[in-house]
PDB file of the backbone (N, CA, C, O) and the ligand in Angstrom, with CONECT records:
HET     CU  A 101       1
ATOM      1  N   UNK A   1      -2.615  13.270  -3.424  1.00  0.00           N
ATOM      2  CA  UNK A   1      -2.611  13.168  -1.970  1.00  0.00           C
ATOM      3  C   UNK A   1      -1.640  12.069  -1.552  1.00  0.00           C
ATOM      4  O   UNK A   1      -1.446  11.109  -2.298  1.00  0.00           O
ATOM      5  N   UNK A   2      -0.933  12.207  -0.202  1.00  0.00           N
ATOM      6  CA  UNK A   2      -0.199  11.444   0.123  1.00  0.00           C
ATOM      7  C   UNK A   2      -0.504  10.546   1.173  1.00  0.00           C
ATOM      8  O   UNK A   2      -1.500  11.055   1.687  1.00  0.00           O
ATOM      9  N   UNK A   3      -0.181   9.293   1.927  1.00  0.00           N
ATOM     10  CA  UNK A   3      -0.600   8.921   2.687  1.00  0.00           C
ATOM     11  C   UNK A   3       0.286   7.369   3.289  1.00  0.00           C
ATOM     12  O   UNK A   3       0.557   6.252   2.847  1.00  0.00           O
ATOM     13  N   UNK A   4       0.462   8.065   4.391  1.00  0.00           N
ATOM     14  CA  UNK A   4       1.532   6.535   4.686  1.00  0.00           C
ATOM     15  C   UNK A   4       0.380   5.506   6.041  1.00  0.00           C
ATOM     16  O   UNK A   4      -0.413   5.887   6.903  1.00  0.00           O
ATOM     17  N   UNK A   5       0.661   4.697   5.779  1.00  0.00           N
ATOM     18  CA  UNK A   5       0.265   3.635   6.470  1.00  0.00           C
ATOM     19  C   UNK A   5       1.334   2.132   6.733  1.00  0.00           C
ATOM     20  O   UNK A   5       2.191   1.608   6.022  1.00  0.00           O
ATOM     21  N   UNK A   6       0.817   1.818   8.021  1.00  0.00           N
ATOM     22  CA  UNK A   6       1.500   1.002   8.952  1.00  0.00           C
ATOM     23  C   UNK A   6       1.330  -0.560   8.569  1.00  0.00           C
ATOM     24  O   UNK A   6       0.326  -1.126   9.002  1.00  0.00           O
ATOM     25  N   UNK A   7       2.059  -1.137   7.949  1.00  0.00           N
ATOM     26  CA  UNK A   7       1.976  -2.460   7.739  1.00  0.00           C
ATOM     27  C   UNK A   7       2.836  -3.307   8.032  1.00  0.00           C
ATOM     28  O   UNK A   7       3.876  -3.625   7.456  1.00  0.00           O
ATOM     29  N   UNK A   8       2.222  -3.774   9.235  1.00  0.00           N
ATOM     30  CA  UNK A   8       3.318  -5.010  10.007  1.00  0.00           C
ATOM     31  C   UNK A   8       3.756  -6.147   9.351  1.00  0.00           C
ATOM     32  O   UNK A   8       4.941  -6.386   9.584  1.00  0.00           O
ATOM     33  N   UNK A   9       3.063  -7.131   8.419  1.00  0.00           N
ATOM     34  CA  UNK A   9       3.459  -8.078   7.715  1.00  0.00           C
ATOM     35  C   UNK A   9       4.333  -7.981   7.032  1.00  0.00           C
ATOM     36  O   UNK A   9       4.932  -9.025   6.774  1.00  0.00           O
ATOM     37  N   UNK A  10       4.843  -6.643   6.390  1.00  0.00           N
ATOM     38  CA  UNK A  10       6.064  -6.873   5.410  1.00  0.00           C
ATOM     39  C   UNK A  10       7.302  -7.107   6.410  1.00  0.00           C
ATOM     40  O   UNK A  10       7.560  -6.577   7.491  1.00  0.00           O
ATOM     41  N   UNK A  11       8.012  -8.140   5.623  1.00  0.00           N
ATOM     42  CA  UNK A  11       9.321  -8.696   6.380  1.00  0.00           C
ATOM     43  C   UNK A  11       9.867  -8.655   5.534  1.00  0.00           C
ATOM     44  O   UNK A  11      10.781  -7.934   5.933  1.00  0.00           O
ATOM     45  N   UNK A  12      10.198  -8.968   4.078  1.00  0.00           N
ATOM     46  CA  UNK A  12      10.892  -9.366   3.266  1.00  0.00           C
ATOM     47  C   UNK A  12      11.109  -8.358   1.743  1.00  0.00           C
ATOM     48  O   UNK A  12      10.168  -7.567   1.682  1.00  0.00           O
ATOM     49  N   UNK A  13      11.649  -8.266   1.071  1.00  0.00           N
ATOM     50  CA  UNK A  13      11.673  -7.715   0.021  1.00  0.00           C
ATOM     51  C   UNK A  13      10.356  -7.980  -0.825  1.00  0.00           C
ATOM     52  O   UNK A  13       9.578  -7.118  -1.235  1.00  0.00           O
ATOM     53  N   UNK A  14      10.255  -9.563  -1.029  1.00  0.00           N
ATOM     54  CA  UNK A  14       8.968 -10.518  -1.195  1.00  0.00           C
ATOM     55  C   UNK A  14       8.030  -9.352  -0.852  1.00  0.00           C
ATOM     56  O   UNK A  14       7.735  -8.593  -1.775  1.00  0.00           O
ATOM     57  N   UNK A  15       7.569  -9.142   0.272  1.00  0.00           N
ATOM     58  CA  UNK A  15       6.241  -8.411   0.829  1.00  0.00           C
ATOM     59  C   UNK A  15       6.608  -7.059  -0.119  1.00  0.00           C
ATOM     60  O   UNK A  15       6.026  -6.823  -1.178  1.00  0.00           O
ATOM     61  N   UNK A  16       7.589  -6.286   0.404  1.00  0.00           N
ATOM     62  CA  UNK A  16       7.768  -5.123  -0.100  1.00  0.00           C
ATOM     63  C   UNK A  16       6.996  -5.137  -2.278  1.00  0.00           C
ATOM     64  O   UNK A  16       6.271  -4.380  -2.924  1.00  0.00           O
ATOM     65  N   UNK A  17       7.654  -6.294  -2.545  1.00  0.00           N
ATOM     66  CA  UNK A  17       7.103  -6.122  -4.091  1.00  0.00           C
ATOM     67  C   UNK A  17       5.615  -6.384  -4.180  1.00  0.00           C
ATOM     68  O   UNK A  17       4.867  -5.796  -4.962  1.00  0.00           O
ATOM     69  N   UNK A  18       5.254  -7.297  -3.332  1.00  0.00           N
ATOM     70  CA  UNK A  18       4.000  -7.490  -3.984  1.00  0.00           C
ATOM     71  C   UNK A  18       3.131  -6.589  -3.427  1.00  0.00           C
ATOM     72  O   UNK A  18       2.221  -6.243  -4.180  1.00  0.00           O
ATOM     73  N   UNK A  19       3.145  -5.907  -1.876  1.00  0.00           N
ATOM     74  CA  UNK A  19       3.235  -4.933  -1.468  1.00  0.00           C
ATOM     75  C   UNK A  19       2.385  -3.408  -2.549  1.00  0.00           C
ATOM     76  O   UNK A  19       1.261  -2.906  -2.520  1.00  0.00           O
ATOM     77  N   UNK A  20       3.735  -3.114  -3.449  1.00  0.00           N
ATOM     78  CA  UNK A  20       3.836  -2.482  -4.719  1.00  0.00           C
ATOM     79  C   UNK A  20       2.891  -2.783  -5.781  1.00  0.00           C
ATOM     80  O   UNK A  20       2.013  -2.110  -6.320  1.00  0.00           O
ATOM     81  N   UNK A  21       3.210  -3.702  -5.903  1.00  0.00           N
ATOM     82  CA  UNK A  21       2.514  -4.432  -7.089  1.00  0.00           C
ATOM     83  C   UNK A  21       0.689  -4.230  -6.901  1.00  0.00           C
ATOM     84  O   UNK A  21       0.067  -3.903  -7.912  1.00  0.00           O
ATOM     85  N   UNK A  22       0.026  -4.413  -5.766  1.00  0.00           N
ATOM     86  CA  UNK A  22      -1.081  -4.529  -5.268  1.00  0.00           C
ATOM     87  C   UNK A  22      -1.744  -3.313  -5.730  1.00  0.00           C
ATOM     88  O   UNK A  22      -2.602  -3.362  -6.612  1.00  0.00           O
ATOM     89  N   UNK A  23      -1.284  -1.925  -5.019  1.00  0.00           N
ATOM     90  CA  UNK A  23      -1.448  -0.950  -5.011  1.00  0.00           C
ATOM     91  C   UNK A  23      -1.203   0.009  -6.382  1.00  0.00           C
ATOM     92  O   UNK A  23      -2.029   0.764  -6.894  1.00  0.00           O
ATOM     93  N   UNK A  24      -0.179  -0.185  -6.705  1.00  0.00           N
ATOM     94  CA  UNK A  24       0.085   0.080  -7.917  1.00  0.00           C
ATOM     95  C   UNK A  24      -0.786  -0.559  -8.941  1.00  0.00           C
ATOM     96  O   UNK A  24      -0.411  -0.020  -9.982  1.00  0.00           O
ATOM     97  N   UNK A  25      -1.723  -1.390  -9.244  1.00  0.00           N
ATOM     98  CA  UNK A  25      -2.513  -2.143 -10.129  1.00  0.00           C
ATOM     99  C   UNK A  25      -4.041  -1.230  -9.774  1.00  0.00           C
ATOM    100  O   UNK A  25      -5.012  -1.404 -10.510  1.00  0.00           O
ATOM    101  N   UNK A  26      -4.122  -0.161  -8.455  1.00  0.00           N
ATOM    102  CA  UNK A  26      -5.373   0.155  -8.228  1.00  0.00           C
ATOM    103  C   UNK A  26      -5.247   1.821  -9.663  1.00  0.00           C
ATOM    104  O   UNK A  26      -4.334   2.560 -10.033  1.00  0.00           O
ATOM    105  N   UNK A  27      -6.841   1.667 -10.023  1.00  0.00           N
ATOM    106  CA  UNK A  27      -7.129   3.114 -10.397  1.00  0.00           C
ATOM    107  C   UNK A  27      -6.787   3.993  -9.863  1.00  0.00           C
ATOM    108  O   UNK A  27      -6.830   3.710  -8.665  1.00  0.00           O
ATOM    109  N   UNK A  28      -6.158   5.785 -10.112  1.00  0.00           N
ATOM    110  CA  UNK A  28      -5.786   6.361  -8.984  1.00  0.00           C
ATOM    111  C   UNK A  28      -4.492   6.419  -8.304  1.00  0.00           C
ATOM    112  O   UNK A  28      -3.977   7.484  -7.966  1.00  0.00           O
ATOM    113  N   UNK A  29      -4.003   5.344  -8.117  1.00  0.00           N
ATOM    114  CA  UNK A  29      -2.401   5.151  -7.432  1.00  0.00           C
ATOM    115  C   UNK A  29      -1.521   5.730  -8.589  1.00  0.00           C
ATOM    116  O   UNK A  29      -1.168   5.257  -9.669  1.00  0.00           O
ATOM    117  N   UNK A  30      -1.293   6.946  -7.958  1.00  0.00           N
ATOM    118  CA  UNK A  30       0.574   7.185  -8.803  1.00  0.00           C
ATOM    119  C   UNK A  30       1.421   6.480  -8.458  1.00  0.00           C
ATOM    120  O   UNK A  30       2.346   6.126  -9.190  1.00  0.00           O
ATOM    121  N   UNK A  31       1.250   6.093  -7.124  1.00  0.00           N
ATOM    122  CA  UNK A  31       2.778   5.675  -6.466  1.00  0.00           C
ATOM    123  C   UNK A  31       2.973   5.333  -5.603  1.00  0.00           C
ATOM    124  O   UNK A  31       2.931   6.119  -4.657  1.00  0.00           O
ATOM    125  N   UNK A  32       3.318   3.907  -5.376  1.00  0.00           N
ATOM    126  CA  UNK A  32       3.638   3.356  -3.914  1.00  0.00           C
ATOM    127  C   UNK A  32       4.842   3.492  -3.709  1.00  0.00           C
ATOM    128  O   UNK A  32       5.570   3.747  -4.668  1.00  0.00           O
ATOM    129  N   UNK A  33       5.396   3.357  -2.373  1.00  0.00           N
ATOM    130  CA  UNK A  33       6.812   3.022  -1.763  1.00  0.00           C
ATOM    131  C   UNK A  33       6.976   1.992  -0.944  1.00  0.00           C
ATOM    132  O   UNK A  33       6.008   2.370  -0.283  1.00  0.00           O
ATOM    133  N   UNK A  34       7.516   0.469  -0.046  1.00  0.00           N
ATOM    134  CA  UNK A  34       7.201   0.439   0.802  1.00  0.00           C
ATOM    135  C   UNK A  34       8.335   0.028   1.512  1.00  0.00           C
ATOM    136  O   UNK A  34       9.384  -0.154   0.895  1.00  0.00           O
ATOM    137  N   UNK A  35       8.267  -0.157   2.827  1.00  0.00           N
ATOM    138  CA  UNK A  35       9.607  -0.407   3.391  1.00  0.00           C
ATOM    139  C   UNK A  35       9.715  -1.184   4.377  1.00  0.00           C
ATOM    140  O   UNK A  35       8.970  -1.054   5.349  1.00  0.00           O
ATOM    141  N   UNK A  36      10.832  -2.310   4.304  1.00  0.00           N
ATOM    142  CA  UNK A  36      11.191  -2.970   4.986  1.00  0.00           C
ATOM    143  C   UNK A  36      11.142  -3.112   6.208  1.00  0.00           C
ATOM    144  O   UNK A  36      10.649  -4.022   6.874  1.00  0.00           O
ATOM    145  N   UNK A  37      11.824  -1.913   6.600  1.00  0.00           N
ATOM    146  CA  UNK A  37      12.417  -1.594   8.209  1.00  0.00           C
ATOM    147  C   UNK A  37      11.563  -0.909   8.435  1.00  0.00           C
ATOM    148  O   UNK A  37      11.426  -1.146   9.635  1.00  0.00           O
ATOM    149  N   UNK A  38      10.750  -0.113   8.172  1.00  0.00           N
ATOM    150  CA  UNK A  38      10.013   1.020   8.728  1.00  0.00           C
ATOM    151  C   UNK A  38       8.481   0.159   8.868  1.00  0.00           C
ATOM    152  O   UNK A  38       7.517   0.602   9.493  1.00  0.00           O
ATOM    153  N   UNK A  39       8.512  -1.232   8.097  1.00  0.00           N
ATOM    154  CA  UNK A  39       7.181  -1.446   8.181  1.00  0.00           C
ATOM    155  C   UNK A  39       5.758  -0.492   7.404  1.00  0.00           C
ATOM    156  O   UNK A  39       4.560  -0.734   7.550  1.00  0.00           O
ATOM    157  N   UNK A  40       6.338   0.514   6.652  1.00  0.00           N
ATOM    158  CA  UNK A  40       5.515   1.191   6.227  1.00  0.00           C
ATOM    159  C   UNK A  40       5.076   1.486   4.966  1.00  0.00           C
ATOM    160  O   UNK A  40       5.926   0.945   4.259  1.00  0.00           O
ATOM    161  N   UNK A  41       4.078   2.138   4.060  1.00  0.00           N
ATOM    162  CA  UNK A  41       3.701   2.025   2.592  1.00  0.00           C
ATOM    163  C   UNK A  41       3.158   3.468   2.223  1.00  0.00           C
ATOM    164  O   UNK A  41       2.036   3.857   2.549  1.00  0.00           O
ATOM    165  N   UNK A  42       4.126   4.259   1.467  1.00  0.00           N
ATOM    166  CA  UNK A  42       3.785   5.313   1.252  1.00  0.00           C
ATOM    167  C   UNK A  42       3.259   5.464   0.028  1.00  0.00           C
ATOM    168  O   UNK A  42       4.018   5.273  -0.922  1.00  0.00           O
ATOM    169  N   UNK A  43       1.702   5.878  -0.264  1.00  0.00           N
ATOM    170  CA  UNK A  43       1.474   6.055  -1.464  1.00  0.00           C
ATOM    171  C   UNK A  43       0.590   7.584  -1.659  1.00  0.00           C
ATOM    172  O   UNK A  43      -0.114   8.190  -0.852  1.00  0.00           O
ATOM    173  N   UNK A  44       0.954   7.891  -3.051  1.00  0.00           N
ATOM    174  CA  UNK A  44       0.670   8.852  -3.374  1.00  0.00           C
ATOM    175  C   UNK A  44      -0.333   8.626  -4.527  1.00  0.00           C
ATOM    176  O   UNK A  44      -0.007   8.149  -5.614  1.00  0.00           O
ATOM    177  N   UNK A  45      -1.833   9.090  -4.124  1.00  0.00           N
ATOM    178  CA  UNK A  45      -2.775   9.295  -5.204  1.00  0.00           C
ATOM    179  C   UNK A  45      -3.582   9.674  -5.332  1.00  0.00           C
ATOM    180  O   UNK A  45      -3.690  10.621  -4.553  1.00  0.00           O
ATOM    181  N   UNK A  46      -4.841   9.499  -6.215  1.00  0.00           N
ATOM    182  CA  UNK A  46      -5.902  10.296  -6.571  1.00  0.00           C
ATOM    183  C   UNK A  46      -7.324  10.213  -5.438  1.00  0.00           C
ATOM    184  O   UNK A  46      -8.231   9.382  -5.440  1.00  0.00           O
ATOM    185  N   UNK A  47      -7.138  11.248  -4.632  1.00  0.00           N
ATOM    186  CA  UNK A  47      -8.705  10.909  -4.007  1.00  0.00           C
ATOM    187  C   UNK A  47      -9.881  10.831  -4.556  1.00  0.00           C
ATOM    188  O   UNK A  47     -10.913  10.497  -3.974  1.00  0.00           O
ATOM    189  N   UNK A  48      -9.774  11.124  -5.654  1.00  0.00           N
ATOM    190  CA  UNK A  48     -11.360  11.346  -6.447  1.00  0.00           C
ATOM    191  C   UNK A  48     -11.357  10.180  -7.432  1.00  0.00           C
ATOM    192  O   UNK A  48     -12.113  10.040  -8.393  1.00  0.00           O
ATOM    193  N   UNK A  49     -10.744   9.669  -7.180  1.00  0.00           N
ATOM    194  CA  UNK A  49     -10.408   8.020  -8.075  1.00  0.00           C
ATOM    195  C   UNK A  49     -10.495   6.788  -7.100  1.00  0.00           C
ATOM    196  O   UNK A  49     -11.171   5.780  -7.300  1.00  0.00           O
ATOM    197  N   UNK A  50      -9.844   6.994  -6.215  1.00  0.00           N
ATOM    198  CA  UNK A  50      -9.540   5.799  -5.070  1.00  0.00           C
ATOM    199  C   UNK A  50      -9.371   6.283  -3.536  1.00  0.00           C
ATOM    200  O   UNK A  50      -8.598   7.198  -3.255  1.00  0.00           O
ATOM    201  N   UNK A  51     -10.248   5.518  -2.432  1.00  0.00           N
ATOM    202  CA  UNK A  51     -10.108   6.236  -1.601  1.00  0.00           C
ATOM    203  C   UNK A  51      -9.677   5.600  -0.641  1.00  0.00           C
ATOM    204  O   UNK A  51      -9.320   4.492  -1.040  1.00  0.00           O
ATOM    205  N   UNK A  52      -9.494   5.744   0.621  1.00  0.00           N
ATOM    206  CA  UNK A  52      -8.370   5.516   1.759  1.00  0.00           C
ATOM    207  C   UNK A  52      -8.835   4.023   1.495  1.00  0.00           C
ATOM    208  O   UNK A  52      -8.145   3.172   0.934  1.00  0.00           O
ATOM    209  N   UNK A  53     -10.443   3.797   2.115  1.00  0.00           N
ATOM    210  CA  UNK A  53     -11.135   2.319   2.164  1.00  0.00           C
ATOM    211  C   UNK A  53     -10.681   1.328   1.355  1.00  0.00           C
ATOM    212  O   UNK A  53     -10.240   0.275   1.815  1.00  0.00           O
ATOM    213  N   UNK A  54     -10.759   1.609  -0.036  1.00  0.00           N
ATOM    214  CA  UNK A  54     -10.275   0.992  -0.839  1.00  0.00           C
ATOM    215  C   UNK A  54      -8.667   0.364  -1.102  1.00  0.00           C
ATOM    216  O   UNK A  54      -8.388  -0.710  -1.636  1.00  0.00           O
ATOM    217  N   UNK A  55      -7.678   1.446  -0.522  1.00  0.00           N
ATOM    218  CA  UNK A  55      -6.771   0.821  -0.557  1.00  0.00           C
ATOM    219  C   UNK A  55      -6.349  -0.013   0.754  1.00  0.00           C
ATOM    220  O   UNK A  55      -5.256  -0.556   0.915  1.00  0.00           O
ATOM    221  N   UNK A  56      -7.368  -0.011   1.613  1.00  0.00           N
ATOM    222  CA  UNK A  56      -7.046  -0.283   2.839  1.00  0.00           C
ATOM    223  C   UNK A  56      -7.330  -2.088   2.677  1.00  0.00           C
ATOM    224  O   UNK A  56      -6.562  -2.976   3.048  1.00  0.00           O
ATOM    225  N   UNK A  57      -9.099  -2.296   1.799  1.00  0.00           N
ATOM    226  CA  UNK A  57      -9.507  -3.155   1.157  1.00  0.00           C
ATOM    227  C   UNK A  57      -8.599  -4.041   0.299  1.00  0.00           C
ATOM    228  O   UNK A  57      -8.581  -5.262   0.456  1.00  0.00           O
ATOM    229  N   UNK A  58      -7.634  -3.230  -0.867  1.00  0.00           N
ATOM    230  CA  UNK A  58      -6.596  -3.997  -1.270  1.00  0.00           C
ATOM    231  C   UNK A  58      -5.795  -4.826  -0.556  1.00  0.00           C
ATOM    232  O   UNK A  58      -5.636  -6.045  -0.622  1.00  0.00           O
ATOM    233  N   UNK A  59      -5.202  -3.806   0.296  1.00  0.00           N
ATOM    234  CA  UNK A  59      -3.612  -4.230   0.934  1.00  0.00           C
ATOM    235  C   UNK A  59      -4.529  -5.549   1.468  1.00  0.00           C
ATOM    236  O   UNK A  59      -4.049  -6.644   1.173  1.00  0.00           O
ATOM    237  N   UNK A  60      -5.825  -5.556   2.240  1.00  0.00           N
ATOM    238  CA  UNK A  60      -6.225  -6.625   3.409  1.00  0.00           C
ATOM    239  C   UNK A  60      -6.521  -7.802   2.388  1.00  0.00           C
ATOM    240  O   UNK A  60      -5.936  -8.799   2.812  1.00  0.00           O
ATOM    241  N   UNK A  61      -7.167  -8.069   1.262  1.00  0.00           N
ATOM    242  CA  UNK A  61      -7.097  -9.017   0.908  1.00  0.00           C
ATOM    243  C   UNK A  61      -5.861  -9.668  -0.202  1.00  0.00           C
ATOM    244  O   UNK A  61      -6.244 -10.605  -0.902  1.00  0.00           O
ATOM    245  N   UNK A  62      -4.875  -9.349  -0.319  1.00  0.00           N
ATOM    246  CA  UNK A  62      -3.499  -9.426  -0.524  1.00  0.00           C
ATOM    247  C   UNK A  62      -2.617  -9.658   0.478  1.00  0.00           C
ATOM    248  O   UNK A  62      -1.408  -9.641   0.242  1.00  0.00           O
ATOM    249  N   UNK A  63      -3.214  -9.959   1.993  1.00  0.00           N
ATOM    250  CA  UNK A  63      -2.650 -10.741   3.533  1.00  0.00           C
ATOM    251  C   UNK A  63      -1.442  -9.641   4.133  1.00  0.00           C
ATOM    252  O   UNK A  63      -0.393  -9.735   4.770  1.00  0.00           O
ATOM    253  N   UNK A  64      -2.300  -8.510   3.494  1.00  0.00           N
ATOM    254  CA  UNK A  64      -0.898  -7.178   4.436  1.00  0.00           C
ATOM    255  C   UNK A  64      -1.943  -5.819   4.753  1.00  0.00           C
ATOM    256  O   UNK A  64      -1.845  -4.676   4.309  1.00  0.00           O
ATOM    257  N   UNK A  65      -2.890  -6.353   5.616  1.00  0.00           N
ATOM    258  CA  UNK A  65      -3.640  -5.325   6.038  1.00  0.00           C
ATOM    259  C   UNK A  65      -2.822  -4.489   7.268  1.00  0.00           C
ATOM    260  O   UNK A  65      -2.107  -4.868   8.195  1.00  0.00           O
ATOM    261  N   UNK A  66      -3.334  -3.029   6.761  1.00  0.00           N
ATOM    262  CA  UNK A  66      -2.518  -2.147   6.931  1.00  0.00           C
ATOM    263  C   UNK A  66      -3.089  -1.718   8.726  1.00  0.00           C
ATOM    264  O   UNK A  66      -4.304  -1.611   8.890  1.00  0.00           O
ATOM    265  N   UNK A  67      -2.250  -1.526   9.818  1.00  0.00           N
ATOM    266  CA  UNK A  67      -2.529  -1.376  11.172  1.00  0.00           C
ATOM    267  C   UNK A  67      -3.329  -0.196  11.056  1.00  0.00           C
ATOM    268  O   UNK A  67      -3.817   0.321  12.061  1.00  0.00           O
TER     269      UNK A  67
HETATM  270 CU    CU A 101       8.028 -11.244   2.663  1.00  0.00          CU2+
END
């Protein structure tokens, strides 16, 4: 499953990796993207492994909770 979400805090490449890094470390996540300019984090993964809450839970306590 795919799923993009709105994250205002990334400014920097900085955000963008750790960003990655966060999500990518969850059970479930094939695949993050995230982007600079667009402000946004596209990830692609397992619903029956990890679910929206949870990554929503990540990004927020990693200081890039998602709008
Ligand atoms: Cu940054």
């Amino acid at each position: 499953m795919d799923m993009t979400l709105k994250v205002p805090k990334i400014r920097c490449d900085g955000c963008v990796a750790t960003v990655k890094r966060t999500l990518s470390a969850l059970p479930g996540v094939e695949r993050a993207a995230a982007s600079e300019q667009s402000k946004e984090v596209r990830i692609t993964f397992d619903p029956a492994r990890v679910s929206e809450a949870q990554l929503r839970a990540s990004l927020t306590s990693a200081g890039y909770p998602a709008a």
